[in-house]
LOTI-890813 format. One record per residue (C-alpha): residue number from 1; residue in one letter; x negated, y negated, z negated. Coordinates in steps of 0.1 Angstrom, whole numbers, plus 5000, padded with zeros to 4 digits. Example, Ala and Ser with C-alpha at 12.3 -4.5 7.8 and 13.67 -1.06 7.14 Angstrom:
% residues 2
{bavex 1; 'a'; {4877; 5045; 4922}},
{bavex 2; 's'; {4863; 5011; 4929}},
END
This chain:
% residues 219
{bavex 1; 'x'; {5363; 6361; 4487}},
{bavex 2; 'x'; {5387; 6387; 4501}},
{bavex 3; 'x'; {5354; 6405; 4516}},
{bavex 4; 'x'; {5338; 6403; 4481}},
{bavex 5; 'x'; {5369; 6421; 4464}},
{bavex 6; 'x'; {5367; 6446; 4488}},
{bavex 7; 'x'; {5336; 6457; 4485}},
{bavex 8; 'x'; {5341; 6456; 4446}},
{bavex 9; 'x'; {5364; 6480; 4450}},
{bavex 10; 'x'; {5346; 6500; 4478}},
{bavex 11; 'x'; {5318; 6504; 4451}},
{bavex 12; 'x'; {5343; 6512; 4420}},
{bavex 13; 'x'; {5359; 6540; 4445}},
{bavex 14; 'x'; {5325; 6555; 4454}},
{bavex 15; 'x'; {5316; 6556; 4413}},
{bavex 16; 'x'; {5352; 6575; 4407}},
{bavex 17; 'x'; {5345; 6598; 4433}},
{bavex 18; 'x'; {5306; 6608; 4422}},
{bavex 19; 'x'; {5323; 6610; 4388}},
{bavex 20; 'x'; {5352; 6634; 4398}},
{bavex 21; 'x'; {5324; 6659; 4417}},
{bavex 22; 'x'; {5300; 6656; 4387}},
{bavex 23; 'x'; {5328; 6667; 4364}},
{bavex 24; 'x'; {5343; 6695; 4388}},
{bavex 25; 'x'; {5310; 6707; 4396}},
{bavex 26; 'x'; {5305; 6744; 4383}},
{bavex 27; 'x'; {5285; 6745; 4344}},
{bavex 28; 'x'; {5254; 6764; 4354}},
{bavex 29; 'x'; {5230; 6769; 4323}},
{bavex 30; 'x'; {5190; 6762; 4327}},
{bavex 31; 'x'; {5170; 6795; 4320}},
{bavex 32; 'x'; {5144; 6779; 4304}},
{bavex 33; 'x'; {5161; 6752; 4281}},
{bavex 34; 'x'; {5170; 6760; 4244}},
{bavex 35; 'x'; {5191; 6736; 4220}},
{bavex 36; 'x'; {5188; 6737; 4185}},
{bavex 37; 'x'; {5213; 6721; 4164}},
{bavex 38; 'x'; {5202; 6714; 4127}},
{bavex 39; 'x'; {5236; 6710; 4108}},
{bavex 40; 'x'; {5249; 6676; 4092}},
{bavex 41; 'x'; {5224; 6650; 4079}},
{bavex 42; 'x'; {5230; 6615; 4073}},
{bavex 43; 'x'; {5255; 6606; 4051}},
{bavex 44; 'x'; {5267; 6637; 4053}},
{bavex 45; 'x'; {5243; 6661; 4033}},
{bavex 46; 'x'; {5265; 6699; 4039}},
{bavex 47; 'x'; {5266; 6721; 4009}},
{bavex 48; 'x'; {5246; 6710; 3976}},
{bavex 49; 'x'; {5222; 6739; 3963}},
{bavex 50; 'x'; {5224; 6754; 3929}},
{bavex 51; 'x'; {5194; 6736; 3918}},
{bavex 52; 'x'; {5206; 6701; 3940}},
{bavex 53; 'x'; {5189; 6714; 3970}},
{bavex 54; 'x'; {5210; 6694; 4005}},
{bavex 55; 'x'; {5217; 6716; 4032}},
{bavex 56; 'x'; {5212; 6690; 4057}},
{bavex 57; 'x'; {5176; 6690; 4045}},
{bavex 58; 'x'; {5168; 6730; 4050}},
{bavex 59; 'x'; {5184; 6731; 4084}},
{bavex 60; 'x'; {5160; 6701; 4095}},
{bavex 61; 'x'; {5131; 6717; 4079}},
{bavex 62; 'x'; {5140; 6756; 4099}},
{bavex 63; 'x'; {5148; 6734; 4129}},
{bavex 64; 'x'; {5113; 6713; 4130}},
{bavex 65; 'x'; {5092; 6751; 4125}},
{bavex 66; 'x'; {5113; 6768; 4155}},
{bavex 67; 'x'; {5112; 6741; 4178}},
{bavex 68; 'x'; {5077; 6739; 4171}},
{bavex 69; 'x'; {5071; 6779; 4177}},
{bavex 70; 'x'; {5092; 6779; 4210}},
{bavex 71; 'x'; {5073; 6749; 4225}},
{bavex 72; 'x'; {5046; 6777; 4217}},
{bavex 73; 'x'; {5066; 6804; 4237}},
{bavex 74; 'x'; {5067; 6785; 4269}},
{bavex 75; 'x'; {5106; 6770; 4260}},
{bavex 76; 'x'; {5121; 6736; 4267}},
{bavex 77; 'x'; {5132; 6729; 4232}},
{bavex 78; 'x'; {5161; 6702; 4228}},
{bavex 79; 'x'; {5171; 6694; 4192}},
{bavex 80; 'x'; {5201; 6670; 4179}},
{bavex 81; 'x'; {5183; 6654; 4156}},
{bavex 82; 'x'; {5149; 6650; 4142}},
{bavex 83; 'x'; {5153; 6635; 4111}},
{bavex 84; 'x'; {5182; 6627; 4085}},
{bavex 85; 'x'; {5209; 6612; 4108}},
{bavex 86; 'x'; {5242; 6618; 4115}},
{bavex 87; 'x'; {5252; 6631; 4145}},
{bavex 88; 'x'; {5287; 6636; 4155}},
{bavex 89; 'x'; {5296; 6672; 4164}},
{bavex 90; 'x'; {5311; 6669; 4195}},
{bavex 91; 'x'; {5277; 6645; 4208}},
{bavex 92; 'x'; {5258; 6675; 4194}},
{bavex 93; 'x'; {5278; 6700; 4221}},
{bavex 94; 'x'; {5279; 6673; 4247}},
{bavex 95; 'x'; {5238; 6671; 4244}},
{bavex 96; 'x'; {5234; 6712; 4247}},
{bavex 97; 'x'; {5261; 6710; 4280}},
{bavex 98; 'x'; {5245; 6677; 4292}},
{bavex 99; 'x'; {5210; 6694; 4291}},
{bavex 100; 'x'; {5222; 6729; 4304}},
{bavex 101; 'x'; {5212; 6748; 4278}},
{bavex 102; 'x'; {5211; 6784; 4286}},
{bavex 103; 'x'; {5223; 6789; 4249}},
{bavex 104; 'x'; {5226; 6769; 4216}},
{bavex 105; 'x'; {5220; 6772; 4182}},
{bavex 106; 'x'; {5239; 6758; 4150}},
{bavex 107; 'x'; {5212; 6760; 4120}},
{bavex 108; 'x'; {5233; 6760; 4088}},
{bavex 109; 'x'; {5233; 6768; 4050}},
{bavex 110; 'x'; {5262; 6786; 4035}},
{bavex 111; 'x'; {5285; 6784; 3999}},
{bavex 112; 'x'; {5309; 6803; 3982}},
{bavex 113; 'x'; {5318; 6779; 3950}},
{bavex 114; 'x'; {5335; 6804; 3928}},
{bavex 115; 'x'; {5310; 6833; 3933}},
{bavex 116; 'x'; {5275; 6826; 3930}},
{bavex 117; 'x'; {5258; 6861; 3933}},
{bavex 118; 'x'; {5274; 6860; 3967}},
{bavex 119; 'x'; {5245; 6861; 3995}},
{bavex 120; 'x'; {5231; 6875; 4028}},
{bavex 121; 'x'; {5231; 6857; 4064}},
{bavex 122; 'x'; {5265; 6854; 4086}},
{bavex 123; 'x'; {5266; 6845; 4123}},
{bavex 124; 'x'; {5295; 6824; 4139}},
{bavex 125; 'x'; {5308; 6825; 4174}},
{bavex 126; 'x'; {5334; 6816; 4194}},
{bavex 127; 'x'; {5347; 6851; 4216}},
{bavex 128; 'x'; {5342; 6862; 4249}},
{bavex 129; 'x'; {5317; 6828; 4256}},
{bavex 130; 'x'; {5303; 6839; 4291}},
{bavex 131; 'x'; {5270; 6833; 4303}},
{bavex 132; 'x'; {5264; 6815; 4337}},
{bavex 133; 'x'; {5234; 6830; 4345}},
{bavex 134; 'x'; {5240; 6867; 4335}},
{bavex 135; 'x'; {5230; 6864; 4299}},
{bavex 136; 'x'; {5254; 6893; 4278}},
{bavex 137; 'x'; {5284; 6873; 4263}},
{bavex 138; 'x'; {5282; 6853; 4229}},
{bavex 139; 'x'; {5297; 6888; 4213}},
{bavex 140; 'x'; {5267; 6901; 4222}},
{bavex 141; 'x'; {5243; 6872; 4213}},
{bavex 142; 'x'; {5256; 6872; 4179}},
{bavex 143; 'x'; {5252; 6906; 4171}},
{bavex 144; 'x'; {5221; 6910; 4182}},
{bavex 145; 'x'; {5210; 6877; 4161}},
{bavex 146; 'x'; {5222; 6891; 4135}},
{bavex 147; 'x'; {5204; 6926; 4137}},
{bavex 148; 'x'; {5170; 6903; 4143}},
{bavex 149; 'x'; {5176; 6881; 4114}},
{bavex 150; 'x'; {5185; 6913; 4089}},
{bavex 151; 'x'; {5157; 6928; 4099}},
{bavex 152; 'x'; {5134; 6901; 4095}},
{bavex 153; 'x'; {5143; 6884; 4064}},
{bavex 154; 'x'; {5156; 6919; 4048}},
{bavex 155; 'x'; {5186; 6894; 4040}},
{bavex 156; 'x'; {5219; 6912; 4035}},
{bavex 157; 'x'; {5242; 6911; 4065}},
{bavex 158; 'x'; {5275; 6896; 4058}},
{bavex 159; 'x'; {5287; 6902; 4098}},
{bavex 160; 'x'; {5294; 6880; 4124}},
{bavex 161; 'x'; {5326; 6860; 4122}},
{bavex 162; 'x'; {5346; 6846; 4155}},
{bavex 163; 'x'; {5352; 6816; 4150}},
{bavex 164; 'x'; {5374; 6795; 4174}},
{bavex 165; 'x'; {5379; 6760; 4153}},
{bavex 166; 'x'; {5344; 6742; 4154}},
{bavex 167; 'x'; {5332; 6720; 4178}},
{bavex 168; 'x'; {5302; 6730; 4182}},
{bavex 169; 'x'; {5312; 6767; 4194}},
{bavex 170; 'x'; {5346; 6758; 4211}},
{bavex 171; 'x'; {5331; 6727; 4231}},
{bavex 172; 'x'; {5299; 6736; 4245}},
{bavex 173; 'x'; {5297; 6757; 4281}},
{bavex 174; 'x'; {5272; 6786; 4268}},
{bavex 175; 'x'; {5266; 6812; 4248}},
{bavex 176; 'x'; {5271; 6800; 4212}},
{bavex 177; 'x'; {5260; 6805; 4178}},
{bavex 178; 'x'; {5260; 6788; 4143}},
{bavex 179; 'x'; {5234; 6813; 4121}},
{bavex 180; 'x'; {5245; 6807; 4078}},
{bavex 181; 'x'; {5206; 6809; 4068}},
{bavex 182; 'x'; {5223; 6822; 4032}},
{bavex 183; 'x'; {5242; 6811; 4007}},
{bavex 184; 'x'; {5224; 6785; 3985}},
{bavex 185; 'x'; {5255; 6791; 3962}},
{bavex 186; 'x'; {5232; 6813; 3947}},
{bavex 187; 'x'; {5201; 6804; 3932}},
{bavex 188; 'x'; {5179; 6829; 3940}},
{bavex 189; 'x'; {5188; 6831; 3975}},
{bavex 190; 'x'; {5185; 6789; 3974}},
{bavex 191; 'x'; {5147; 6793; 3965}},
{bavex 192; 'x'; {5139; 6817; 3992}},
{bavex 193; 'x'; {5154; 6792; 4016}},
{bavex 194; 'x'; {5134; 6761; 4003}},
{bavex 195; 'x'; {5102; 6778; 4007}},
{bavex 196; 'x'; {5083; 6778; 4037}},
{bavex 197; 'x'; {5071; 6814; 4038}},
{bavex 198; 'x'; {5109; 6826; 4043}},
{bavex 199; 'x'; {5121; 6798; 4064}},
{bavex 200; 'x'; {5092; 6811; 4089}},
{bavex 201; 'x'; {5111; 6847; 4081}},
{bavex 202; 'x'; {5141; 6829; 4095}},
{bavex 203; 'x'; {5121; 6815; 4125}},
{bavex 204; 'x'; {5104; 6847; 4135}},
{bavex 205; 'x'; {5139; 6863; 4135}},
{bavex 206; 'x'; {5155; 6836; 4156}},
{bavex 207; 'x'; {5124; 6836; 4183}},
{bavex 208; 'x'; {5124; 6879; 4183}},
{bavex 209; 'x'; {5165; 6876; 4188}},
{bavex 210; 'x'; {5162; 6857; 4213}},
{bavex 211; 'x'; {5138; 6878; 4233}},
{bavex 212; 'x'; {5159; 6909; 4226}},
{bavex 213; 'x'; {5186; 6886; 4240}},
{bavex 214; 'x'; {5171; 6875; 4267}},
{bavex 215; 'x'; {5158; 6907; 4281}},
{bavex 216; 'x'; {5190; 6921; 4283}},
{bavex 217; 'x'; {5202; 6900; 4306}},
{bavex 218; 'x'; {5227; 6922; 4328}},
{bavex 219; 'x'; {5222; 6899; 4364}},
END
């Protein structure tokens, strides 16, 4: 009996101790592995359109086409979800870090209730994210997102905006980004985003950012 205990414990030990090096071990991103996070679903539909349109429902349908044209690229292309489910946000940071994701991205749709002429595309990030691999910083990522999606869509640039209070950006271990697709607020910006000709805008923007990113990578 004693002998059995023992090696219970023996094995319990060895399990803490693989634990403790797992979780002290160094983040070190993957260069070939991309997460893409379409916002909310579920219950949980995000901002409601001018016409009724759900959020939730144009970042899975912009999510689905850039997976799709990265796979193309030669990418590993993780997404949260693939259909309308909810995902908590810290499981959606803990899959981009699990995966070591050399950077992720937040697909979102934006809203400004008391204005509705407001539009244009903003980028979120949390500050001075480093890169593992020699990647520029998330400063950098965002900005040049942004100049790749304003020149692409022609959508006006409302800036990018640090942002140090969401999960998404504050818990995962890479560069960082949530892009506000535009403000469906505002109805004619709301039909551009539910057609698939500009979400492939969106899409071609993402993919040419991310090359521009990529190559100026400062190892």
């Amino acid at each position: 009996m004693f002998k059995k205990v023992r090696r219970l414990l023996l094995v319990l030990l060895i399990i803490l101790v693989v634990l403790f090096i797992v979780r002290e071990m160094p983040f070190k991103s993957s260069e070939n592995v991309i997460v893409i996070d379409p916002g909310h679903g579920g219950k949980d539909p995000g901002t409601i359109g001018f016409s009724g349109s759900h959020e939730k429902d144009i970042n899975l349908e912009i999510t689905k086409k850039l997976k799709k044209e990265l796979k193309s690229n030669g990418y590993k292309v993780i997404s949260t979800r693939d259909n309308d489910e909810s995902v908590d946000n810290l499981l959606r940071a803990e899959i981009a870090n699990q995966k070591r994701a050399r950077v992720f991205i937040s697909i979102h749709g934006n809203s400004m209730e008391d204005n509705s002429s407001v539009d244009g595309i903003q980028v979120l990030y949390y500050p001075d994210r480093e890169s593992t691999i020699g990647d520029l910083n998330n400063n950098e990522f965002a900005q040049i997102m942004m100049n790749s999606l304003v020149n692409g869509t022609g959508a006006t640039d409302k800036g990018i905006i640090e942002r140090e209070d969401l999960i998404v950006l504050n818990q995962t271990k890479m560069p960082a980004i949530i892009i506000e697709c535009g403000f469906l607020s505002n109805g004619n910006e709301e039909k551009l985003l539910l057609t698939d000709d500009y979400q492939n805008k969106i899409v071609d923007s993402i993919i040419d950012g991310l090359k521009n990113y990529f190559s100026s990578n400062i190892k």
